[in-house]
C-alpha positions as CSV (number, residue, x, y, z in Angstrom):
1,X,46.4,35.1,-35.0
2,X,48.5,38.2,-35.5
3,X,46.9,41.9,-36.0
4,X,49.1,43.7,-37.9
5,X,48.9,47.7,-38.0
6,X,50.5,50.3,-39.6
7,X,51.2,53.3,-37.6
8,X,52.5,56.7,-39.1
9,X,54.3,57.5,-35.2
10,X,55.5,54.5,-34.9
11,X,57.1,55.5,-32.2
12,X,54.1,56.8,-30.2
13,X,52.1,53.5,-30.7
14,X,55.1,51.3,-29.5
15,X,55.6,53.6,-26.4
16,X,51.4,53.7,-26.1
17,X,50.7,49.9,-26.1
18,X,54.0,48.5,-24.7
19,X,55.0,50.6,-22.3
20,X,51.6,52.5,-21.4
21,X,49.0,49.3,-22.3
22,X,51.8,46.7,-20.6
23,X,51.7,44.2,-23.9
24,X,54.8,42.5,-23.1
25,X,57.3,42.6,-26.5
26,X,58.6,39.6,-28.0
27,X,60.5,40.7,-31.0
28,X,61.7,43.9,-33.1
29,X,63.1,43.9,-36.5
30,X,64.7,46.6,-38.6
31,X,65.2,46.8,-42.1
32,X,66.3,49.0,-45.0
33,X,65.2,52.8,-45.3
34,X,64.3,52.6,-41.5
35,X,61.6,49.8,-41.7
36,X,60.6,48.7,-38.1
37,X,58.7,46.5,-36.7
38,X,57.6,45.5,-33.2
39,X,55.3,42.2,-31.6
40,X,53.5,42.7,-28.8
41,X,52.3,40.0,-26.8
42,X,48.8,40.8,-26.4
43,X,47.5,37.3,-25.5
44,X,45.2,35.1,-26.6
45,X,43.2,35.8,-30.1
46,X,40.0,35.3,-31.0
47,X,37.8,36.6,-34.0
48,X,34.4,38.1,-32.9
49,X,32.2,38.3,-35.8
50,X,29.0,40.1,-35.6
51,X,26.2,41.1,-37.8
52,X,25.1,45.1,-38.3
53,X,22.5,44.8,-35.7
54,X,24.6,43.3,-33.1
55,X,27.3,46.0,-33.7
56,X,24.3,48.7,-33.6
57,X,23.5,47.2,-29.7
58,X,27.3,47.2,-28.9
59,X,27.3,50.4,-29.8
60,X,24.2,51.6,-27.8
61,X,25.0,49.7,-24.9
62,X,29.1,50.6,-24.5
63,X,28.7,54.4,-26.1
64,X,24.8,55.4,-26.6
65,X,25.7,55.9,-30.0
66,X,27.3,54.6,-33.2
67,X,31.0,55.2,-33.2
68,X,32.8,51.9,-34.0
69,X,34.0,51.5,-37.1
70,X,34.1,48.3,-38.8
71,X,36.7,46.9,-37.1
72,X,37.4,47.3,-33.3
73,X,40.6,46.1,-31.1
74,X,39.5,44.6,-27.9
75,X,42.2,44.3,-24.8
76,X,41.3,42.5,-21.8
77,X,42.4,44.1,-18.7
78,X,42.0,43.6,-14.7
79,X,41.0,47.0,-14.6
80,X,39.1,49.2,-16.9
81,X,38.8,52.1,-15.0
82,X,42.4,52.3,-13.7
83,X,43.6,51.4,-17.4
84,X,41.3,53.9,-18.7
85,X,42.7,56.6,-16.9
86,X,46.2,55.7,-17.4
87,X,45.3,55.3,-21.1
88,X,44.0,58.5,-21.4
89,X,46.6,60.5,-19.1
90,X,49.4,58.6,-21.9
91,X,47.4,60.8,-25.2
92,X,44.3,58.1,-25.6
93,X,41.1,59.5,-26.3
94,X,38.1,58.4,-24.0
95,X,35.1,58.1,-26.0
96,X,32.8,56.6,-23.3
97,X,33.9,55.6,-19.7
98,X,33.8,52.4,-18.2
99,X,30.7,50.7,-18.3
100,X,28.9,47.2,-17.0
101,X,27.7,45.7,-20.1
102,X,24.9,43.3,-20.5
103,X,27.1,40.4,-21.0
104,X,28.7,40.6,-17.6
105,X,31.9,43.1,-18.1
106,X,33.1,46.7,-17.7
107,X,33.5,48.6,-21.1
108,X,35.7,51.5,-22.1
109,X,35.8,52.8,-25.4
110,X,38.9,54.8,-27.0
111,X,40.6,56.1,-29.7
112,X,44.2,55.4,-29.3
113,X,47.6,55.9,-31.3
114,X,47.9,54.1,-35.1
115,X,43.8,55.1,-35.9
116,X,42.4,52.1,-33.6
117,X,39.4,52.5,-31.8
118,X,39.7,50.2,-28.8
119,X,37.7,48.5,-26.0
120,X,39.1,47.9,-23.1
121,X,37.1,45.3,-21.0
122,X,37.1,43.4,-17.5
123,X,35.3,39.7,-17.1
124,X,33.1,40.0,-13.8
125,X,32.7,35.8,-14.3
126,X,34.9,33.0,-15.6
127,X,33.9,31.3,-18.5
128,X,32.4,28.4,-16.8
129,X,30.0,31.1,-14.5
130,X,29.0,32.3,-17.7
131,X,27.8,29.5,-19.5
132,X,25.2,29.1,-16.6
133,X,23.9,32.5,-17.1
134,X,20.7,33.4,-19.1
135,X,21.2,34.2,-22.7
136,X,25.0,32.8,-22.6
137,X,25.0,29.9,-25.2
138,X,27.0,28.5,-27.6
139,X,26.1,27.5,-31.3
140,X,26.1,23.8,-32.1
């Protein structure tokens, strides 16, 4: 899956989530009237879907309050608090500090360059140490 997003500083956001974030690049293009284009290597995709209510608890849990908007850009990290602060220090906005979540992970929230409000998270198990968790499940 590719997330595509259209930033107005272009150059900001590349400088912000390549060099700042680390998402390693694996192409450019240019094109006619100064199009540009960059792709990041931000690893793995997947699609989170969740209903309003779940959304609502993220929320609550990550912020204390409703701030997401419909969508939301997720980044794994090793480090959420070190990234935070070296997000922020490179123009990010912090909109709630790290936090350990429910589900087993420290949460940052931020408003970064190209309009995305991101979450920046760190696993405290491996897959297979979650599964054996309560409430960890998959559907059939």
């Amino acid at each position: 899956m590719r997330l595509v997003v259209e930033a107005d500083d272009y150059e900001a956001a590349v400088r912000f989530y390549r060099d700042v974030l680390g998402l390693p690049e694996q192409a450019a293009y240019s094109g006619e009237d100064d199009a540009r284009v960059v792709i990041l290597d931000a690893g793995r995709a997947t699609l989170e879907i969740a209903n309003p209510a779940q959304k609502r608890m993220i929320d609550e849990v990550e912020v204390g309050q409703q701030v997401a908007p419909r969508l939301r850009v997720a980044f794994e990290v090793d480090d959420t608090a070190t990234t935070t602060d070296r997000l922020v220090a490179a123009g990010a906005t912090q909109v709630a500090p790290p936090t350990t979540t429910p589900w087993h992970s420290v949460n940052a929230r931020l408003d970064a360059p190209a309009n995305l409000h991101i979450t920046l998270f760190q696993e405290l198990h491996t897959p297979e140490t979650r599964t054996t968790l309560p409430g960890f499940t998959t559907n059939p």
